[in-house]
C-alpha positions in Angstrom: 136.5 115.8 130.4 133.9 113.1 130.2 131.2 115.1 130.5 132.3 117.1 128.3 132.5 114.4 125.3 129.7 113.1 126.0 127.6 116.2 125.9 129.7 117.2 122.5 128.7 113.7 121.0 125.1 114.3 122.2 124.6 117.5 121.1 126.0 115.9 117.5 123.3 113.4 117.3 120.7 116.3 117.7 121.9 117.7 115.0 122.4 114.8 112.7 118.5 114.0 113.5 117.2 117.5 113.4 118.7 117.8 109.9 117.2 115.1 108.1 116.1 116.1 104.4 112.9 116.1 103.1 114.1 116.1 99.6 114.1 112.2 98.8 110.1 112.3 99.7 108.7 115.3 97.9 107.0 115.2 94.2 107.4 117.3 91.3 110.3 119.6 92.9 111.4 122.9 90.7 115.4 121.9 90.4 115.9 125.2 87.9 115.3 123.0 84.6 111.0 124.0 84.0 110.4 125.9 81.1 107.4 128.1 81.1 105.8 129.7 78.5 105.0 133.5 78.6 102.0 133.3 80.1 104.1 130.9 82.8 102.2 127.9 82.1 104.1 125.2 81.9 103.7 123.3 78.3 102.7 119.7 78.3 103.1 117.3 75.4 99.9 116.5 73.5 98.9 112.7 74.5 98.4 111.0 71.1 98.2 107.3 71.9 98.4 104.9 69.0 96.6 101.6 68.9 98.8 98.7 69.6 98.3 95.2 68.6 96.1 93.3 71.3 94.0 96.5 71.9 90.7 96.3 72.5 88.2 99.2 71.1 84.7 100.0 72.1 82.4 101.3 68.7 79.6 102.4 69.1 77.1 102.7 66.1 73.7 104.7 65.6 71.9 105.7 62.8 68.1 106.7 61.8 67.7 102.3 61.8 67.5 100.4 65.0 67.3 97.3 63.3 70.8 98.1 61.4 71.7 99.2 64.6 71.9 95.7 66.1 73.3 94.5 63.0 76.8 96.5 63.5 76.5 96.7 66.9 75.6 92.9 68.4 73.4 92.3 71.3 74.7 91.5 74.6 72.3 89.6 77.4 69.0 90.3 75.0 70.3 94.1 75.0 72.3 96.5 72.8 75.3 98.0 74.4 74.9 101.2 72.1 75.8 104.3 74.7 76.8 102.1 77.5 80.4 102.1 77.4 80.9 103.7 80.7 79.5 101.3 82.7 80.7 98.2 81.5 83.4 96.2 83.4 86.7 95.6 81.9 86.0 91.8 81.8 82.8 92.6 79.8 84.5 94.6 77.1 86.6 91.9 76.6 83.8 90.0 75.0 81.7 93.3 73.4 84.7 94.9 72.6 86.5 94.4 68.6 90.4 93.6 69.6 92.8 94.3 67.4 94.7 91.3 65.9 98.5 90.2 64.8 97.7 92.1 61.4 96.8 95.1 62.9 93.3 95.0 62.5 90.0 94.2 63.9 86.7 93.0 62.1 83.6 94.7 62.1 80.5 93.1 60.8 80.0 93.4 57.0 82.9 95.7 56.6 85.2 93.5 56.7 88.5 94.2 58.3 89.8 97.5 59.0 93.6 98.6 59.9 94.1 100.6 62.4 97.6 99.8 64.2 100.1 102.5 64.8 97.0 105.4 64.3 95.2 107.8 67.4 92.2 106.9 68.1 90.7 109.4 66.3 92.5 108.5 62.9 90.7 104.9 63.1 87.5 106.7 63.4 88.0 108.4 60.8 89.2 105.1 59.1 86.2 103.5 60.0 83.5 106.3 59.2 85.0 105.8 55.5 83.8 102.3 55.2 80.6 103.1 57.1 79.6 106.3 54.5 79.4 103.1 51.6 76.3 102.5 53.9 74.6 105.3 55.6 73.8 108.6 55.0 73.5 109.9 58.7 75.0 108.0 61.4 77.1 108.7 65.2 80.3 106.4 65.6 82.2 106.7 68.7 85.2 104.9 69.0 87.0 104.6 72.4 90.3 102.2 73.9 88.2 100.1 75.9 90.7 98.7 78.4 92.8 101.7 79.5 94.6 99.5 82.1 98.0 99.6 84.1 100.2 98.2 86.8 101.7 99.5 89.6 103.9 97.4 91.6 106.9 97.5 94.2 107.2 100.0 97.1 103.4 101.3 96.9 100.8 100.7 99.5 98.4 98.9 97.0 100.1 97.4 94.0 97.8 95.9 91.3 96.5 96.3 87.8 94.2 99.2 87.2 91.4 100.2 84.9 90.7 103.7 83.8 87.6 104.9 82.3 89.0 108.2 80.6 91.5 109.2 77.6 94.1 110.5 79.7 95.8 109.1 82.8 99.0 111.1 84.2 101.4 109.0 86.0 101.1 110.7 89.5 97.3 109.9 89.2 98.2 106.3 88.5 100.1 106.4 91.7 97.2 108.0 93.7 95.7 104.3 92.2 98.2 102.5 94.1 97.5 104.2 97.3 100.8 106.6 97.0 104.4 105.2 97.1 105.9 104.0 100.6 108.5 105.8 103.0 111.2 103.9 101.6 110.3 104.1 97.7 113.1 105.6 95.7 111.6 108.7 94.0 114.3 109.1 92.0 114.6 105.6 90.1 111.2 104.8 89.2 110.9 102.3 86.3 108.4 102.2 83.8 108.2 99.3 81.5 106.2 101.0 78.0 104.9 98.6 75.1 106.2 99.5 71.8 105.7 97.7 68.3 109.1 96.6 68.5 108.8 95.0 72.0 109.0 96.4 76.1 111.7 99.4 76.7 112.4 100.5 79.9 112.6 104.2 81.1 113.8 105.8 84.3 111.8 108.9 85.5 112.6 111.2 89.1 109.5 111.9 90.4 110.9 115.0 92.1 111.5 116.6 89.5 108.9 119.4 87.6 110.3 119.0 84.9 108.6 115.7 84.5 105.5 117.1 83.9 106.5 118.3 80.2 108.0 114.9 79.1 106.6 112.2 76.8 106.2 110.4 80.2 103.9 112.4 81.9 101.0 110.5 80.7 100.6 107.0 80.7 100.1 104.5 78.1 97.4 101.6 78.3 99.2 98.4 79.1 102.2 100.4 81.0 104.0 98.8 84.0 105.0 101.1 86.9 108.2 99.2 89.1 109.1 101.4 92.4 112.2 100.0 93.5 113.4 100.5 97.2 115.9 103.5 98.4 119.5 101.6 99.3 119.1 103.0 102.8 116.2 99.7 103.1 119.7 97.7 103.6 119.9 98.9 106.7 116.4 99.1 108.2 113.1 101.1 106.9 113.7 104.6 106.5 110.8 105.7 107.9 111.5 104.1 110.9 114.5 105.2 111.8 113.3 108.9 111.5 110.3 108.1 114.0 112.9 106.5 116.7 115.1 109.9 116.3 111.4 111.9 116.9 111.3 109.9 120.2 115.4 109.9 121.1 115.5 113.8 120.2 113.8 114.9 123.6 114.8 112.4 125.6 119.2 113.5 124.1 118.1 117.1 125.1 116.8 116.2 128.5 119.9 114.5 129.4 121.6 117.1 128.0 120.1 119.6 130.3 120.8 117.1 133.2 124.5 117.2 131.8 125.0 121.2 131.6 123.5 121.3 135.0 125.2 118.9 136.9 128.7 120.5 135.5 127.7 124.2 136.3 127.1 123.4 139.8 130.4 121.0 139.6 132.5 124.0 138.4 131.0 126.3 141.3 132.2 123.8 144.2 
């Protein structure tokens, strides 16, 4: 009767371990809640970030006079930084770039100050290429967010602040950033801190759900905070762990089981 308990207890550890769900770890899961068009592509909303206070902009200025040129668009070292946006540093754009103030607007030289909070990027171009038509005929203005940066923190294997060097930034890419999220990050709870004009608000995304990918969420923000809190099972010991100590028990359980089974077959024959 022994035996026999034991080997029943046994052969319920095996299956305990051998059922352990992969559901907590995997991204983006279809949970019957994804809407796809008719062509079944899956819609996404439009990213249509709008300048914040604190912002910094890159403008870049050319026209048919290089010595106008410098005029709206300073030097920087002895050299114009007209068309080299994408290799400057984020520290460096901090001095070359026009940062929005407590008003809502930044200065450009000899037009003055311009508003531009709470419009896309491309309505303060447009903003600004009314001013600029008072004084040129022909001209190329770009205007760019110069610091698209971000933080990931918590349960990642390399939390820090981030700089991107394109419009767009969707939040799994942000956590590729951060080296991917840990065993024991809680996929489910992830907290993302958003700057609003009226202050921080906090939203709760699952990152195992699809569905994700057509919310207002799917794309960062410049200045958003990623937080990846823990799963509770952390309380008792890293996750992770405790599946790769079952990996090792799990042979060594059905060894002994087979030692077990035999031993009471030839027990039974006697």
């Amino acid at each position: 009767m022994k035996f026999k308990k034991i080997t029943i207890i046994l052969i319920g550890i095996l299956l305990i371990t051998s059922c352990v769900s992969n559901k907590k770890f995997v991204y983006l899961q279809d949970k019957g809640n994804v809407k796809l068009d008719s062509n079944g592509v899956m819609p996404v909303q439009p990213y249509a970030y709008k300048l914040q206070k604190g912002d910094i902009l890159y403008i870049s200025l050319t026209t048919d006079d290089e010595k106008l040129n410098k005029i709206f668009v300073p030097p920087v070292g002895g050299q114009t930084m007209i068309g080299q946006g994408q290799g400057v540093s984020g520290s460096m754009l901090y001095f070359i770039g026009f940062t929005i103030d407590n008003q809502g607007e930044f200065e450009f030289p000899y037009l003055g100050k311009i508003k531009v909070e709470n419009k896309t990027v491309e309505d303060a171009k447009r903003a600004i290429e009314t001013e600029l038509k008072k004084f040129f005929k022909v001209f190329f203005l770009q205007v760019k967010v110069a610091e698209f940066k971000f933080s990931v923190l918590g349960n990642v294997n390399h939390p820090g602040q981030f700089f991107f060097q394109q419009n767009k930034v969707s939040i799994i890419e942000a956590i590729s950033q951060a080296g991917d999220l840990q065993n024991i990050a809680n996929r489910y709870e992830l907290q993302l801190y958003r700057q609003n004009p009226e202050g921080i608000k906090l939203h709760i995304l699952d990152l195992t759900d699809r569905s994700l990918i057509s919310s207002p969420y799917w794309f960062i923000q410049p200045n958003d905070i990623l937080y990846v809190v823990p799963l509770k099972s952390r309380a008792v010991g890293d996750l992770s762990s405790l599946q790769s100590s079952f990996g090792v028990v799990a042979p060594l359980l059905s060894s002994l089981l087979l030692v077990l089974n035999t031993y009471i077959l030839v027990k039974n024959l006697k």
